[in-house]
Each structure stands twice: as structure tokens, then as C-alpha cells.
Backbone as a ProteinNet text record, in pm:
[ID]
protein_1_A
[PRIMARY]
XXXXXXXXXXXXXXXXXXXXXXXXXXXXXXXXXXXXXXXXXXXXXXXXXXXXXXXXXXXXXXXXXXXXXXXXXXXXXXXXXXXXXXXXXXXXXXXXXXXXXXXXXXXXXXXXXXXXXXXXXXXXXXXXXXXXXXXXXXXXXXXXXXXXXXXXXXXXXXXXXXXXXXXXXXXXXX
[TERTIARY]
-2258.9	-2140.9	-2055.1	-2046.1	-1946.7	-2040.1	-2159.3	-2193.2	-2212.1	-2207	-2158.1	-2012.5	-1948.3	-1812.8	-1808.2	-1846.3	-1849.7	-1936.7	-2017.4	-2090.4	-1997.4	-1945.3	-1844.7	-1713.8	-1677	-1560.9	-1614	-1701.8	-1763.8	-1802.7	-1854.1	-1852.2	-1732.2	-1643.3	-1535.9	-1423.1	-1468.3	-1361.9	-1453.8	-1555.9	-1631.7	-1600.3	-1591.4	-1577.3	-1435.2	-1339	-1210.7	-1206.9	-1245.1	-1268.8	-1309	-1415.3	-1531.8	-1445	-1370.3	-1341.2	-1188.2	-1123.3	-1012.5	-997.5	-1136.2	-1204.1	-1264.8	-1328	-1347.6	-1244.7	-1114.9	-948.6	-897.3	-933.4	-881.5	-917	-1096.4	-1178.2	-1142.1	-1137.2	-1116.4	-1009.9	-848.6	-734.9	-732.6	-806.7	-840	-901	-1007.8	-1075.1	-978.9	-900.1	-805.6	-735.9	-643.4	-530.7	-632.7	-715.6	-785.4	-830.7	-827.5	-863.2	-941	-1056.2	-1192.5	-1246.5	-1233.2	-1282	-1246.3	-1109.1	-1040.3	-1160	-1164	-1240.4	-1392.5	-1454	-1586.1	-1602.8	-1478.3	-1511.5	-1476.2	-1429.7	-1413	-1522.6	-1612	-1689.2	-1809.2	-1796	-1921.9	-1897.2	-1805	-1782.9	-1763.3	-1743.3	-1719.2	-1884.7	-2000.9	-2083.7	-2210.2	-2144.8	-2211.5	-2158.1	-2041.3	-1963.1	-2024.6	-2054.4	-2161.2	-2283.8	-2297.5	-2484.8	-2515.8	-2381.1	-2385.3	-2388.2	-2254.7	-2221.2	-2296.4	-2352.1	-2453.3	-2597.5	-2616.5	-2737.3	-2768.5	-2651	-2599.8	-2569.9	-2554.2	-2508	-2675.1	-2732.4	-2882.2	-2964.6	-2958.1	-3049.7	-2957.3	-2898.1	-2812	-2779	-2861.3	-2872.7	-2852.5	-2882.2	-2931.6	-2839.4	-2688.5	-2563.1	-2491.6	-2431.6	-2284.9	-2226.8	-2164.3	-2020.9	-2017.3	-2155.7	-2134.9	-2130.9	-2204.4	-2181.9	-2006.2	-1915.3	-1824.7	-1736.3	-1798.4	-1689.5	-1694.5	-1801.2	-1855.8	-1729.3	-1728.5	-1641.6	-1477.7	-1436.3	-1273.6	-1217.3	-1379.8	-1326.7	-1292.6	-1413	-1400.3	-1249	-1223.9	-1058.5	-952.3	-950.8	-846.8	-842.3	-998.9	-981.4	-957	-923.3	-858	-710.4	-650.1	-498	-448.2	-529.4	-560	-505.7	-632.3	-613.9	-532.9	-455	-347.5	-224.9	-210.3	-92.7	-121.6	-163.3	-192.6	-144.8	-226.2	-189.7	-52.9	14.1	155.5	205.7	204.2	271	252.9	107.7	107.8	182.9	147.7	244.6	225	101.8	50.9	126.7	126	145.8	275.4	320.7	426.2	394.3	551	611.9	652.8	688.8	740.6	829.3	979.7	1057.7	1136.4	1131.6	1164	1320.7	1444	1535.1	1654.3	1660.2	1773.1	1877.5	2001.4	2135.2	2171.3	2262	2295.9	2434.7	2472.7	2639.8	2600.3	2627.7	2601.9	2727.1	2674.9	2735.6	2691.5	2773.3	2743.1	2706	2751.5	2772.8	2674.5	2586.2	2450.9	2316.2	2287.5	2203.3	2276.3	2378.9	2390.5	2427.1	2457.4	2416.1	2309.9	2222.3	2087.3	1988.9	2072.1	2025.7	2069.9	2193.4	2281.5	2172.3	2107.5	2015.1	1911.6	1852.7	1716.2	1624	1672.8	1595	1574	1467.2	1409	1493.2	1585.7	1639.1	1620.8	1555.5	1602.3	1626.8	1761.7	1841.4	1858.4	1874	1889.9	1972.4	2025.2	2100.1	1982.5	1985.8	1869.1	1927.6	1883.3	1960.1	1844.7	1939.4	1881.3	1883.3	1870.5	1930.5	2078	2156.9	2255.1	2343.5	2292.6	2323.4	2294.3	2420	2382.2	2357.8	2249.6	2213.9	2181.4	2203.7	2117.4	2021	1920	1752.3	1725.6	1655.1	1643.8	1541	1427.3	1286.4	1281.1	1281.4	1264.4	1178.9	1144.2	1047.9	1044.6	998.6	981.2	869.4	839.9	745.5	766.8	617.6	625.3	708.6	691.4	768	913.3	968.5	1106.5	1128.8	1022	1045.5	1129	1134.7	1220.7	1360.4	1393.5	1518.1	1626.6	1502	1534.3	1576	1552.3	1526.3	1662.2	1699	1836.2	1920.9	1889.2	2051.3	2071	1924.9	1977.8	2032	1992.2	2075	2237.7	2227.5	2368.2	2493	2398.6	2486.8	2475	2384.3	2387.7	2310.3	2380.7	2259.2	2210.9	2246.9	2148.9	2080.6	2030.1	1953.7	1820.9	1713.2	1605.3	1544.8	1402.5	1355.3	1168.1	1106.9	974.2	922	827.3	758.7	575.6	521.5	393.4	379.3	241.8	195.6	174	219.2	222.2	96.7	-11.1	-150.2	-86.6	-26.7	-14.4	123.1	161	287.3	267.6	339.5	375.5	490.5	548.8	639.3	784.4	892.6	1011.4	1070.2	1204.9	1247.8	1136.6	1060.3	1012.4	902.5	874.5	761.7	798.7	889.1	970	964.8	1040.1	1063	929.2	848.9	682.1	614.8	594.6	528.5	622.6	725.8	834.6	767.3
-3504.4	-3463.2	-3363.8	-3377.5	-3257.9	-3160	-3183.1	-3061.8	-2943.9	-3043.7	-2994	-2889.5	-2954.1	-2945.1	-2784	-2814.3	-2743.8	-2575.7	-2624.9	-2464.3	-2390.8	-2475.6	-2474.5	-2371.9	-2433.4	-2361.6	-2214.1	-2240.3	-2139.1	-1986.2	-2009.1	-1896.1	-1850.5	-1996.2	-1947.3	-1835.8	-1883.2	-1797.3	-1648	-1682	-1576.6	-1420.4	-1474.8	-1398.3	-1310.7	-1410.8	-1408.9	-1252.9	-1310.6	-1182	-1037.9	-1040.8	-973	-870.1	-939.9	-918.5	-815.5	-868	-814.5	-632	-651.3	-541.2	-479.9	-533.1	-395.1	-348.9	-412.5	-342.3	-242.1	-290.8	-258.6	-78.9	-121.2	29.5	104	70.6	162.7	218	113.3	208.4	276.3	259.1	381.5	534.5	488.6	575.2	672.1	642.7	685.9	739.8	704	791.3	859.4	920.3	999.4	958.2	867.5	783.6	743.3	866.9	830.3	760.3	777.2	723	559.3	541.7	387.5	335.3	414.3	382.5	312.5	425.1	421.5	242.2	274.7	167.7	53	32.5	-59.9	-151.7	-27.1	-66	-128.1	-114.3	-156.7	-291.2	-357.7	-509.6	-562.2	-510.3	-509.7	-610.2	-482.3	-492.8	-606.6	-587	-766.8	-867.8	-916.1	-984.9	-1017.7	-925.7	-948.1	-985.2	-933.1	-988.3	-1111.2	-1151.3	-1307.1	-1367.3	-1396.9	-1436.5	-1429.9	-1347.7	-1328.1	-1413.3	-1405.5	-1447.6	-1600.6	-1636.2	-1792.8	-1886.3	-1770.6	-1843.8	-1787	-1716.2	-1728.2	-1806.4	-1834.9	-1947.2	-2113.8	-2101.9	-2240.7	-2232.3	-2167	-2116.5	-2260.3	-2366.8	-2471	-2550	-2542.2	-2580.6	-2521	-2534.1	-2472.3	-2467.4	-2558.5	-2536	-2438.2	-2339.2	-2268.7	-2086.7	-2130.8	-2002.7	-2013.7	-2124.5	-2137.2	-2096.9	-2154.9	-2129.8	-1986.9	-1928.4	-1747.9	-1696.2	-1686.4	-1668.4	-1679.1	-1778.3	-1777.6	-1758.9	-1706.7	-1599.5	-1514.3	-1462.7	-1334.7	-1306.8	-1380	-1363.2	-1412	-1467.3	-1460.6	-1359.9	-1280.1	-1198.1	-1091.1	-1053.7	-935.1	-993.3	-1092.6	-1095.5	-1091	-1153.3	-1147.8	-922.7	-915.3	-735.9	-647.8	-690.5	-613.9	-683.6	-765.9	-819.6	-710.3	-727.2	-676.5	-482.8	-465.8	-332	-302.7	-378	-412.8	-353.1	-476.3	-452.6	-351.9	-278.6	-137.5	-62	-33.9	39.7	186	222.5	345.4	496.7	577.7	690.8	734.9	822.7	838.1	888.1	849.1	859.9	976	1013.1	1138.8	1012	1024.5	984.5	1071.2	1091.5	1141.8	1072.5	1092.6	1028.7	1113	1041.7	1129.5	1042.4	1108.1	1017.6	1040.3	905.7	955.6	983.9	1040.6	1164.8	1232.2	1332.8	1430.5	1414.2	1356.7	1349.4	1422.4	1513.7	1564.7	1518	1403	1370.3	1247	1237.1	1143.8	1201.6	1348.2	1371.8	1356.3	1376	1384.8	1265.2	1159	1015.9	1006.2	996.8	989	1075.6	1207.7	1299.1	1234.8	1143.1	1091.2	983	915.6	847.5	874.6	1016.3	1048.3	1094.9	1069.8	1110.1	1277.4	1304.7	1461.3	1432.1	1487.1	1499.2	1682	1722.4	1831.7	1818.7	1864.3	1840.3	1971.4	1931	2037.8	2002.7	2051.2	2030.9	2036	1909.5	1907	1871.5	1890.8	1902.3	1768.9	1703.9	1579.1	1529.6	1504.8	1436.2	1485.4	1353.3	1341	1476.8	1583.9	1653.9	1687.3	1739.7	1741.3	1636	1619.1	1514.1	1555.4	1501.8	1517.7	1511.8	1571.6	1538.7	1585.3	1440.3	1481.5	1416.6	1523.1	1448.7	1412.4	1312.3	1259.4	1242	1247.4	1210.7	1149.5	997	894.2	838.1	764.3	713.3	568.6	487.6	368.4	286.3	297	183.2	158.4	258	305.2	296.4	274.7	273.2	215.4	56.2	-36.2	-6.5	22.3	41.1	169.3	266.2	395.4	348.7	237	231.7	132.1	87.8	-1.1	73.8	174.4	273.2	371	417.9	457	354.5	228.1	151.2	121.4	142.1	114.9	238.7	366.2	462.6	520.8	448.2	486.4	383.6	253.1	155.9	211.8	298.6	383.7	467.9	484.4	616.3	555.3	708.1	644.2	712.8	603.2	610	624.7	735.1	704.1	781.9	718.9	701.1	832.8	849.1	851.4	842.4	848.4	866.3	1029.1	1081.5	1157.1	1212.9	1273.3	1341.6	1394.6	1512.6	1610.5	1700.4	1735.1	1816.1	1871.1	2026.6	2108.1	2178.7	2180.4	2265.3	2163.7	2221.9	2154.3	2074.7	2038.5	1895.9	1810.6	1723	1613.4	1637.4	1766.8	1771.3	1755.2	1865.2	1816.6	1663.5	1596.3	1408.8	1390.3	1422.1	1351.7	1397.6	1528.5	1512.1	1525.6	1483.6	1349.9	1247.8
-536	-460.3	-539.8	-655.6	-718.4	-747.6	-767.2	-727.6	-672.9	-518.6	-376.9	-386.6	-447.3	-410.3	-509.8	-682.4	-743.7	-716.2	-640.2	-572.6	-459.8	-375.8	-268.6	-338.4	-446.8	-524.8	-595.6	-640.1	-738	-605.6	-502.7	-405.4	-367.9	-309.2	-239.4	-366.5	-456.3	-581.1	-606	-644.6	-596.4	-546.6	-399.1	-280.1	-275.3	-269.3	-305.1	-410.7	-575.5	-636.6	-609.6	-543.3	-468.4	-386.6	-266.8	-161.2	-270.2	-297	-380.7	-468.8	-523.6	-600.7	-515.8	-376.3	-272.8	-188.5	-178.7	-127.6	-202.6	-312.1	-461.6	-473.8	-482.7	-492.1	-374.9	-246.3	-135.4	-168.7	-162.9	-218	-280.6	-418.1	-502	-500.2	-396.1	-324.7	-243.3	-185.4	-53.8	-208.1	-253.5	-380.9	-442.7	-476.9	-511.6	-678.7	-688.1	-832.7	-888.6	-871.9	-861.5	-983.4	-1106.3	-1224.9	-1206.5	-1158.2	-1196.3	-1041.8	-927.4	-812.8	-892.9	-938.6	-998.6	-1088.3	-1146.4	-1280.3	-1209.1	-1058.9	-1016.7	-913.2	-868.6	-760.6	-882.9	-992.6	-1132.1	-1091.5	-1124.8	-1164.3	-1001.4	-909.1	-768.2	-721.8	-781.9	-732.7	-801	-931.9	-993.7	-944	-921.1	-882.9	-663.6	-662.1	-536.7	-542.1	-580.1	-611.3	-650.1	-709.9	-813.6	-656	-569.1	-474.2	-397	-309.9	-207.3	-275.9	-387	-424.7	-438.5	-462.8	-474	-336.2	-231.7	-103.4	-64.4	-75.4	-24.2	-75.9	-193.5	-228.2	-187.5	-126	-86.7	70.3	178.6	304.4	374.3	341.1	372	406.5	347.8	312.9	393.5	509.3	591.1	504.1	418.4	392	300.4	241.6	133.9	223.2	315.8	427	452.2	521.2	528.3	405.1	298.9	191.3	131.8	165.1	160	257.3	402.3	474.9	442	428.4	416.8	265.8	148.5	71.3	48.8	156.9	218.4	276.1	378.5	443.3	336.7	253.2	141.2	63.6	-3.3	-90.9	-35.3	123.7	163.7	213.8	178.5	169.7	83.6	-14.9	-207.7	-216.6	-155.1	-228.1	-139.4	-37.5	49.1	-4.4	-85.5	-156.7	-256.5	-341.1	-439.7	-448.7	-325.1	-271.6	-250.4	-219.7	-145.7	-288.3	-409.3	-556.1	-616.5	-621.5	-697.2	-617.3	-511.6	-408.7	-475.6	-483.2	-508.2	-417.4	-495.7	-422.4	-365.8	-282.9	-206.2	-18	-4.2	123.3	158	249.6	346.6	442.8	434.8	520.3	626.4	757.5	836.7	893.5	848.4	950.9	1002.2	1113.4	1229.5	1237.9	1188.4	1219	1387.4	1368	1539.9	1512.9	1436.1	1420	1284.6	1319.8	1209.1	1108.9	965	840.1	736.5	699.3	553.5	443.8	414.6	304.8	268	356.4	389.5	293.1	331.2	182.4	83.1	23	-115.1	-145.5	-90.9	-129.7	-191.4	-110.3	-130.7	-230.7	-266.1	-411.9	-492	-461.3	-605.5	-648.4	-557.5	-587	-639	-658.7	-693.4	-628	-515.6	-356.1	-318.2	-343.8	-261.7	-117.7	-141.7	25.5	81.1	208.6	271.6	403.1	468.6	600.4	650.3	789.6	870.1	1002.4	1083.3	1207	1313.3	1392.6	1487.6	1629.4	1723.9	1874	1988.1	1956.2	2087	2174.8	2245.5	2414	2364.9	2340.4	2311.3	2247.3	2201	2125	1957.3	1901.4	1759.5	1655	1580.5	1452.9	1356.8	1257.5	1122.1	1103	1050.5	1021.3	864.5	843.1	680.8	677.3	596.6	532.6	388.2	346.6	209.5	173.1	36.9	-54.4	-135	-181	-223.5	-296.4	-376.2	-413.4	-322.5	-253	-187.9	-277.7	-420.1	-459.6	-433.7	-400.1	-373.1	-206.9	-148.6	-21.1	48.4	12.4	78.2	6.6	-59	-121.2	-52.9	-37.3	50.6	209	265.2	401	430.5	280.8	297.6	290.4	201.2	167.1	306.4	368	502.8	626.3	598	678.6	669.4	545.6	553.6	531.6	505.9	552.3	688.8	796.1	937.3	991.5	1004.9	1091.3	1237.3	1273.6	1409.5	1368.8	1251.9	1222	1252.2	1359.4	1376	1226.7	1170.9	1047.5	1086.3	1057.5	1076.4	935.1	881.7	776.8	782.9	647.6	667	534.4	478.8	393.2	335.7	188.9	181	68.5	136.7	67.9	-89.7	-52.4	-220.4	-188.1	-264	-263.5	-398.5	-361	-469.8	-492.7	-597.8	-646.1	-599.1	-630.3	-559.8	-678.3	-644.9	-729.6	-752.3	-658.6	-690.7	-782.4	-817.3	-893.5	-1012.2	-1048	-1195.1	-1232.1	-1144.8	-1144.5	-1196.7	-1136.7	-1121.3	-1209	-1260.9	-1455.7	-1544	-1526.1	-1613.2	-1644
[MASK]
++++++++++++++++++++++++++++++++++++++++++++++++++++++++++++++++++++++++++++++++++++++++++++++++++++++++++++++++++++++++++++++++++++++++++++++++++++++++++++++++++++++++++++++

């Protein structure tokens, strides 16, 4: 029986790992990080072979197919947490006040923030529009300070590929 139990654990942790280091490598893949990508899909892919090889020679056993499975679904909440904390890369923030304030970018420069604004025309009339530039890690912090210098400001987000030249570059090979 602990044997049982002990093979049961040994996949499900396994997988978990497995599953973690292939979130891991894709993100890497996507930020363009190919070496840290490379050196990751190495140990990715022993770390599979062990697992898969261990639940095939133990076919015989549900609970080790089962315990294969909801490693699998942990080690991709495991590596989108994980993803969450590095918080690789940067943002492009798009936001529109609903009254035009001056003094709303340079808050937000005082902060560190790539701010550029412009006067934009909406239903309603005139607004502010300012696209920022952020690193994700800074994201949530950015999204409070626009709340609370305009809780109606609409806020939409993307992911930002590459940028050149500008303030933020200076910041960034700092």
C-alpha cells in the first residue's frame, strides 16, 4: 500500500514540475528568451520522459493515470502563478479621462511613468487620452494611481512586443 500511495505521489509531483517548466518555457518563448527558453525545455524534457515512462509502465493502476492528470492541472496553476510573479516584460496602457485634467500626466511622470497625452473628442465631448508605458510589474500599481486620480477613467491594456528610443529606453538600459 505505500507503495501504492508512494508512486501516486512521485507522478503527481512529477507532473506538477513538468507541467510548470512547460508554462515556464513557452513564456519564455513568447519574451523572446531563447537561451533561458532552450535551457529550460532540457530539464522540461527529462523530467517527462521520467513521468510518462513511469505512468506507462504502471497503465494498470487508475489512480496513477489520475494522479498524471490533476498534475498536469496543478502544474499549469503552479506555472501561471509563477508567471503572474515574474511578470515579465511590459505594458502599453491606453486611458481616457472623463474631464480633461492637466495635471493627470505629470502625476504620473512624477511617478516614473512614460506618459504621452493628447486631447481626444468623444460622445460626450472633450477627454484626455494618454498611452503609458510600464513594465507588468508596475502594472497594478499604475491602474490604482489612475483610479484614484479619475475613478471614471476608461483603462484598456496590451502587451507591449519592442519599443525604441524615447524616455523609457534610457530607464530600461539603466
Amino acid at each position: 500500500m505505500d507503495q501504492v500511495v508512494g508512486m501516486i505521489v512521485i507522478i503527481f509531483v512529477i507532473n506538477i514540475v513538468y507541467v510548470t517548466l512547460f508554462t515556464m518555457r513557452m513564456i519564455l518563448t513568447l519574451k523572446g528568451q531563447r537561451y533561458f527558453a532552450a535551457a529550460t525545455s532540457m530539464i522540461e524534457i527529462i523530467i517527462y520522459i521520467i513521468g510518462l515512462g513511469i505512468v506507462l509502465d504502471n497503465l494498470d493502476r487508475i489512480e496513477n493515470v489520475v494522479a498524471y492528470a490533476v498534475g498536469y492541472a496543478i502544474g499549469v496553476l503552479v506555472g501561471m502563478r509563477i508567471e503572474e510573479k515574474l511578470a515579465l516584460g511590459y505594458i502599453t496602457v491606453n486611458v481616457i479621462t472623463r474631464e480633461y485634467e492637466h495635471d493627470i500626466p505629470n502625476r504620473l511622470r512624477d511617478q516614473g511613468y512614460g506618459v504621452t497625452n493628447w486631447v481626444a473628442y468623444g460622445r460626450e465631448g472633450e477627454r484626455l487620452m494618454m498611452e503609458i508605458l510600464t513594465s507588468r510589474k508596475s502594472e497594478g500599481k499604475l491602474y490604482q494611481m489612475v483610479k484614484t486620480l479619475d475613478p471614471q477613467a476608461f483603462i484598456i491594456s496590451h502587451e507591449t512586443k519592442a519599443f525604441f528610443g524615447g524616455f523609457w529606453l534610457k530607464g530600461v538600459k539603466r
